[in-house]
Each structure stands twice: as C-alpha cells, then as structure tokens.
C-alpha positions in Angstrom: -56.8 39.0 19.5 -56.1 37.2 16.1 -58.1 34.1 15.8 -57.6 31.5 13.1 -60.8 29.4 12.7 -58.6 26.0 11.1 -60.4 23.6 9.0 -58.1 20.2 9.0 -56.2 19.4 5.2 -57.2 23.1 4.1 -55.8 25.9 2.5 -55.9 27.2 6.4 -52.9 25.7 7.0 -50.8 28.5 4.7 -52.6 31.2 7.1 -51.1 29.3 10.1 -47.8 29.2 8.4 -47.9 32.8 7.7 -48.4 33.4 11.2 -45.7 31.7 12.7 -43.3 33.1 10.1 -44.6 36.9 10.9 -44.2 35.7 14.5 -47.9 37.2 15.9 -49.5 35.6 18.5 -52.8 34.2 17.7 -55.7 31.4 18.8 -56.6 28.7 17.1 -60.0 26.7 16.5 -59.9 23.6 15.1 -62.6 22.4 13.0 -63.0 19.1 10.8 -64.0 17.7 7.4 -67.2 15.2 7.9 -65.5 11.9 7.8 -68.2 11.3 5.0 -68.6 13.9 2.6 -64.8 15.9 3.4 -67.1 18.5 3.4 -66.7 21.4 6.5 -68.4 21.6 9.6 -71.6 23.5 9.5 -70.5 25.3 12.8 -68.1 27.3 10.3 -71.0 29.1 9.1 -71.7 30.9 12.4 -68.2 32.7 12.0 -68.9 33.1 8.1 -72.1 32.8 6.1 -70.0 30.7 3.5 -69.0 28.0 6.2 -65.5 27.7 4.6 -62.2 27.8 6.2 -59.9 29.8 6.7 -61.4 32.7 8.0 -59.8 34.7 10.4 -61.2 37.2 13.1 -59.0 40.1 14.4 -61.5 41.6 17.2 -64.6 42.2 15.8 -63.3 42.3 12.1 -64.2 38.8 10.3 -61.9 38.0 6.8 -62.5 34.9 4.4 -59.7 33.7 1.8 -56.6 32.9 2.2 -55.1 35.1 0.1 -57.1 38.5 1.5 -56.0 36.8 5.0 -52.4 37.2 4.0 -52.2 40.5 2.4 -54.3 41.6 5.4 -51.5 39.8 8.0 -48.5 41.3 6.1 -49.8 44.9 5.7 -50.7 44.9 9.2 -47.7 43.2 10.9 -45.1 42.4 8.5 -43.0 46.0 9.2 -42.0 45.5 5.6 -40.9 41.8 5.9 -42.6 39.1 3.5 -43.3 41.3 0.6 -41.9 44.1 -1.9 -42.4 47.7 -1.6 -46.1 48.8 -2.4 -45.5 50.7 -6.0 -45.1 49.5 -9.5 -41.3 47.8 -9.4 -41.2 44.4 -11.1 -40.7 42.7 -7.7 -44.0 44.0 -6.6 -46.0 43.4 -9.3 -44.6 40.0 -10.1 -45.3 39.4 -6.2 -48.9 40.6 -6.7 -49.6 38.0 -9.7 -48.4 35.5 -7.9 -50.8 35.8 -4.9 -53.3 36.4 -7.3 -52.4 33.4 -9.6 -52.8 30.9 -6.8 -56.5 30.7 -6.3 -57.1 32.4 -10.0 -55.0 30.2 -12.3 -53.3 27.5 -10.6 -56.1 25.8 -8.6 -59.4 25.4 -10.8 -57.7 22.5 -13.0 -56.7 21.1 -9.5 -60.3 21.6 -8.4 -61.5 20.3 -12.0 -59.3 16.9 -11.4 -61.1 16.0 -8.2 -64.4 16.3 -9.2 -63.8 14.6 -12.5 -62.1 11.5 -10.4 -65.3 11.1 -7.9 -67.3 11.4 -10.8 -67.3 7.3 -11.6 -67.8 6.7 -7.6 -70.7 8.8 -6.8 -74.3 7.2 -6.1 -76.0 6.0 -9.3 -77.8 3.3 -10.9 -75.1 0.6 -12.0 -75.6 1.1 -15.4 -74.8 4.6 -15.1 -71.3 4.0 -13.7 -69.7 3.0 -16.4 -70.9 6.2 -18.8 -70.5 8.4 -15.3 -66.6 7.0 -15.0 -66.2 7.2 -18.7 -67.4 11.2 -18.8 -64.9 11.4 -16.0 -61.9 10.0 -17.7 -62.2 12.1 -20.7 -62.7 15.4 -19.4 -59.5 14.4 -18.0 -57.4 13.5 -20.5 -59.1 16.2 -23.0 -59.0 19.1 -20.9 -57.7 19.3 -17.4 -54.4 16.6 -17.9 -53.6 19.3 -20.6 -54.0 22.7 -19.0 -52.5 21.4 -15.5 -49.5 20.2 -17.7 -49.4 23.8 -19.4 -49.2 25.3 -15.7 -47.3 23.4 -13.9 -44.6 23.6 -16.8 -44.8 27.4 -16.7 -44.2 27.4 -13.1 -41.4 25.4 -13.0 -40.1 27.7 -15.7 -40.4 30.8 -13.4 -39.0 29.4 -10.6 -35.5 28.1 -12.9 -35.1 31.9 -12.9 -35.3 32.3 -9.2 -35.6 30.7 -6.1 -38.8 32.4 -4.8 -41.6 33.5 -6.6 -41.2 37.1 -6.2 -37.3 36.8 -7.1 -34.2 36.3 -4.6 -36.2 36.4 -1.3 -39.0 34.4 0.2 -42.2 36.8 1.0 -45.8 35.7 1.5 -46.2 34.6 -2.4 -44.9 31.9 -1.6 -46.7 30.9 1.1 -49.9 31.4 -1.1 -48.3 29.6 -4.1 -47.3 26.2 -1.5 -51.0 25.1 -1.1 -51.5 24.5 -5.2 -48.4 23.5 -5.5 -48.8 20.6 -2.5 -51.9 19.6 -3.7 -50.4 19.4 -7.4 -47.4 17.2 -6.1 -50.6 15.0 -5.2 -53.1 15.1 -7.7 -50.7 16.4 -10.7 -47.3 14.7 -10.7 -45.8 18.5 -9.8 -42.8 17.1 -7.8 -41.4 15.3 -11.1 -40.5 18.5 -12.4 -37.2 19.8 -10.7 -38.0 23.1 -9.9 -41.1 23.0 -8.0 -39.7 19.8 -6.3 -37.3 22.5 -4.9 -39.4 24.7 -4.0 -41.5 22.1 -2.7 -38.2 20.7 -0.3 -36.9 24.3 0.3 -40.2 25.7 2.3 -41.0 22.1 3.4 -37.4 22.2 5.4 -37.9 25.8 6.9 -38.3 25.1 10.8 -41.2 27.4 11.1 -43.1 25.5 8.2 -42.6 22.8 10.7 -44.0 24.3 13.6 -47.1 25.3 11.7 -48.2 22.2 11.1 -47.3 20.9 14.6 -49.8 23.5 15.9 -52.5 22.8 12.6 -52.5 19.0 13.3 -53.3 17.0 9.9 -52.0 17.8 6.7 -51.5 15.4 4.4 -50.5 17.4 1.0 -46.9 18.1 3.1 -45.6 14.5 2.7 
C-alpha cells in the first residue's frame, strides 16, 4: 500500500497531485509545521532519518524527495502516461532537465530569499537588528533579486514556446516545476510575467489539481 507521509504548505503536496492525476490509490498521513519555528514535526524522522516531508512508503520500501517520489510513481504506474519515451529524443531529455531543474536551479534563490528576509527578525541584541536587517537587504538586492529575475525570465521564455514544459503535453515535469513556480508567484513576483501566470492558471484550473488539495488540506502558495 502507497503511503504519503504529507507535511502541510510543502513540496508534498505535488506528490499528492501526482497521485490523483496517475489515479493510484494511496493513504495519507498528515503532519504539521510547529506553529513556531514552520519547522516539521520530529515524528517525521521515525519514517526518515532526515525528518522532512514528503516521503513516501510503498510496502516496506521508504523514498525521500519529491522529485525521486515522482519518477518512482510514473515508472511504476504511469503505463507510459505523464512522461516521454525513456531514450535520448529532445522531449525526453528536455523533460529530464526540467525535473531536475526544479530543486537544482529554480528553488535555492527561492530558498536564499527567505532566509535573507527573517534575517532582520531573528533574536538578537537590538543593536544588532539594524546591521542583521541591513545584511539582509543587500544580499537581496545584490544577489538573489538578480539571479531569481534571470530564472524566472528564462522560464517564462521556455514556456512562450510551449504550453508544458516538456513541449505540447502535460507530464509529471510539470508537476515538479508547479511547487517553485507557486512559491515564486509569492516570494518573487513570478505571476507578473505572462507565461508562467498561464501556466500557473492552466494546472491551477485542472479538476484533479483541485481534488489534491481537498485531500492535502492547507496550501497557501495555490491562491
């Protein structure tokens, strides 16, 4: 039996999504962010040493990131739905950057923005804030503004050519491409630029998107 251990405003919820879209029936245990820190549960590290979600558990077999999660779910029940041929055609490789490009690439500025932001609001002295807030800002503007402008423009450049990311039909690269982009339409300013906004409205509107996140619960990066 599949079992999707579900962390609540995480990358888990693609995993769920791929799951109704592959149409597989599976369990689901919730877990959620300390209230405090947004920080997982430490019961998460008794299904993997990492304590991170998703992780998913097919009998006695354990698998941690998304992206391995996905590949994993295709391969094993897609019946050649959701992805290109295995081989070395153009659809299959540009569908292998892609789901490699989502954790790789696209979300380390994302990741880079949040921290820089809570820098100014952590626990210090007071006379540190302003020099903690001011290291913050600038690391911002000088480096991560930049190179998430430089992605998020080269995205919405691939996807003027087509509508999915691994050309004319929708496969599981885009399923592992919607959690960056959600949380860039957040952080980033991503829906200002027409093409991702698309993509963004396009999977947003697929009724089986919307079952997913009836069954996930909260999710804010879909508004």
């Amino acid at each position: 039996m599949l079992t999707v251990h579900h962390l609540n405003n995480s990358r888990s919820q693609r995993v769920l999504w791929m799951l109704e879209e592959l149409g597989v029936d599976y369990e689901l245990r919730r877990y959620e962010r300390d209230a405090r820190t947004m920080l997982a549960p430490p019961e998460l590290r008794a299904v993997h040493p990492l304590g991170k979600s998703p992780v998913l558990t097919d009998d006695a077999l354990a698998i941690a990131e998304s992206g391995a999660i996905i590949e994993y779910l295709v391969d094993r029940y897609g019946e050649g739905r959701f992805s290109p041929p295995h081989g070395a055609s153009p659809a299959r490789v540009r569908y292998n950057y892609w789901m490699h490009y989502a954790e790789g690439s696209a979300m380390p500025p994302l990741l880079l923005k949040l921290v820089a932001s809570r820098i100014g609001k952590a626990k210090m002295p007071f006379f540190a804030k302003p020099i903690a807030r001011r290291i913050g800002e600038t690391l911002q503007a000088s480096f991560i503004d930049p190179q998430l402008k430089l992605h998020l423009s080269y995205i919405d450049a691939e996807l003027a050519k087509s509508a999915w990311f691994a050309g004319d039909t929708f496969s599981a690269a885009d399923v592992q491409m919607s959690f960056p982009l959600e949380a860039a339409s957040q952080r980033a300013g991503a829906k200002d630029l027409a093409h991702i906004h698309a993509f963004l409205e396009r999977i947003h509107a697929r009724p089986v998107y919307r079952r997913a996140l009836e069954r996930g619960g909260r999710y804010d990066y879909a508004d």
